[in-house]
N, C-alpha and C positions, 0 to 999 in steps of 0.2 A: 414644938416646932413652929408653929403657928402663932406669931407675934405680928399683930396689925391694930395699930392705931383707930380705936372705933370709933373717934370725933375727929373730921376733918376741919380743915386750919380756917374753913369758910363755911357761909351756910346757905341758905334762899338769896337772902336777901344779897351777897356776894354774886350772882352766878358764875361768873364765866373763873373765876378762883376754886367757887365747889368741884369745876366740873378738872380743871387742872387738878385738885385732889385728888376725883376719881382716878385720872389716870393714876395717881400714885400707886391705888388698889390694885388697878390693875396689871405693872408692872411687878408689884409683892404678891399678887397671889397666881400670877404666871411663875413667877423664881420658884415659890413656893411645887406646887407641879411641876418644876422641870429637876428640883432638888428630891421631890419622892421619885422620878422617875430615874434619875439616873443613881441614886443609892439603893434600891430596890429592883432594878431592871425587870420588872414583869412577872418578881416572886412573891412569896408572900409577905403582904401588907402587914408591918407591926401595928399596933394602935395608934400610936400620932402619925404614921403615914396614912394610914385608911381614914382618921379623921382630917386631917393638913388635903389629902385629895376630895373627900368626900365635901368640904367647907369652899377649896377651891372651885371644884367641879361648880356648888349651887352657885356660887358669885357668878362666874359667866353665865350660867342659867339667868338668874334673876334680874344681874346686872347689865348685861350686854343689850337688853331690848330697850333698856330706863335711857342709857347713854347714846344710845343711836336717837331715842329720839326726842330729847334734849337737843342732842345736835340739830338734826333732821325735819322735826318740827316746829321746834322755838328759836334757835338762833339764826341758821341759814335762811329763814323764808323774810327774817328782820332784815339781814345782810341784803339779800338781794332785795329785799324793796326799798334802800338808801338810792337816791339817783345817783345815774352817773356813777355807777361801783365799776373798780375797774376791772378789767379782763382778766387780771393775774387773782384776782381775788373768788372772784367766779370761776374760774380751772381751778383752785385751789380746792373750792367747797365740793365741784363736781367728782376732784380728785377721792376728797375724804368719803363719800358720800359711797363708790364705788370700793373704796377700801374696806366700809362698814360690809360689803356685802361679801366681799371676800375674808373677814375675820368670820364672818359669819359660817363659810364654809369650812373653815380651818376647826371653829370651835365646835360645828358640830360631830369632827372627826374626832376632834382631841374628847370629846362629850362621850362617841359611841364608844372609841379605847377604854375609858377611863372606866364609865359603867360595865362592862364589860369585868376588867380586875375588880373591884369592887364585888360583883355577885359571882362569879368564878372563882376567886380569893387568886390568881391567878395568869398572865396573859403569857404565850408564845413568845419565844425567844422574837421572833420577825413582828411582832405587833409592839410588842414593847419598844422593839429600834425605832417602829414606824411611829409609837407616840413618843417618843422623845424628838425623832426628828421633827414632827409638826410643832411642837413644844417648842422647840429651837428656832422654827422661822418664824412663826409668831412673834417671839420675844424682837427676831430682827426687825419684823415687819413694823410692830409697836411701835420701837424707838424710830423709825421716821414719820410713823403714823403724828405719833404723839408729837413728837418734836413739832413739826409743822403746826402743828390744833395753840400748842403751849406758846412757842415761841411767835409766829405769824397772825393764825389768825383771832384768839384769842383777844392779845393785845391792841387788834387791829377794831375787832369788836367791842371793843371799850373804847375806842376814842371815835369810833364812828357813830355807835350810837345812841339814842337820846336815854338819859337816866330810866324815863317809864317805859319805855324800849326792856333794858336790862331786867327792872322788875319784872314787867313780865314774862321774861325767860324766867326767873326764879320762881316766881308764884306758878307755871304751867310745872317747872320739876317738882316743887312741893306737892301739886295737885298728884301729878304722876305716879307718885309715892305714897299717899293715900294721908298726907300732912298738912295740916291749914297751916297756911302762911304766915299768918296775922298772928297766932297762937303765942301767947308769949315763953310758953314748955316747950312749943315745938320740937321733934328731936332735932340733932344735927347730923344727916346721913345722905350719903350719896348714892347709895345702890337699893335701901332696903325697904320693902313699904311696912308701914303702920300698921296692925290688926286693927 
């Protein structure tokens, strides 16, 4: 059930492309949880469901703090220290920024459901609706999440700022990740860190 591409199309040295990746992730292993949930409805977990949620489940675990602050740390604080950025770009970042905080509350819902079935083997007819419905606005929510990040501002952060600007958003996500940058094996990953 669980088909996901484990080298993204960019790496470090790419950022603002790695992190368009991630979203990729993110939209494949949301689908992925919304497809155990709604063929399963809150009974019991065959094995590639219990594993497909159990794999989905740690991504947002591990990945959702890496990408918030990627964003939040490294790119947005380059963004706003270009002079003269304009208004619409700044509501934009304030936008995504407030967004992060509300996936954040969504995923810790869709988090407590999830563990929940997982060690019950199990959920209530009304818990199950209720994580499929969170599952379902997420996924809404994403696609204008992301859309805006891919199409707007992304773009927008590569032509505004300076090449060793860019590096260093990638060498801070590598660092994040627990990956030397410089490394010429370095892996290629957007969510996962290094032992």
């Amino acid at each position: 059930m669980l088909t996901i591409n484990t080298k993204p199309d960019h790496d470090f040295d790419e950022p603002l492309g790695l992190m368009s990746d991630c979203h990729r992730r993110v939209e494949t292993f949301l689908d992925h949880l919304i497809l155990v949930a709604e063929k399963v409805r809150g009974g019991e977990l065959p094995p590639d469901a219990r594993h497909a949620l159990e794999t989905a489940l740690r991504y947002f675990q591990q990945a959702a703090p890496l990408r918030t602050a990627d964003e939040e740390a490294s790119l947005f604080p380059r963004l706003r220290a270009v002079g003269a950025i304009p208004t619409d770009v700044l509501a934009a970042m304030k936008r995504l920024e407030s967004d992060h905080d509300t996936a954040d509350v969504a995923h810790a819902e869709v988090d407590e459901l999830g563990l929940c079935w997982l060690n019950e083997g199990a959920l209530p007819a009304a818990e199950a609706e209720r994580l499929l419905l969170r599952l379902r606005e997420l996924r809404a929510f994403y696609a204008e999440h992301i859309s805006l990040e891919d199409n707007y501002l992304f773009p927008l952060a590569g032509q505004t700022l300076p090449a060793e600007e860019i590096e260093a958003v990638g060498r801070e996500m590598a660092t994040r990740r627990g990956i030397d940058f410089d490394a010429p094996n370095r892996l290629n990953r957007c969510a996962s860190r290094r032992a």
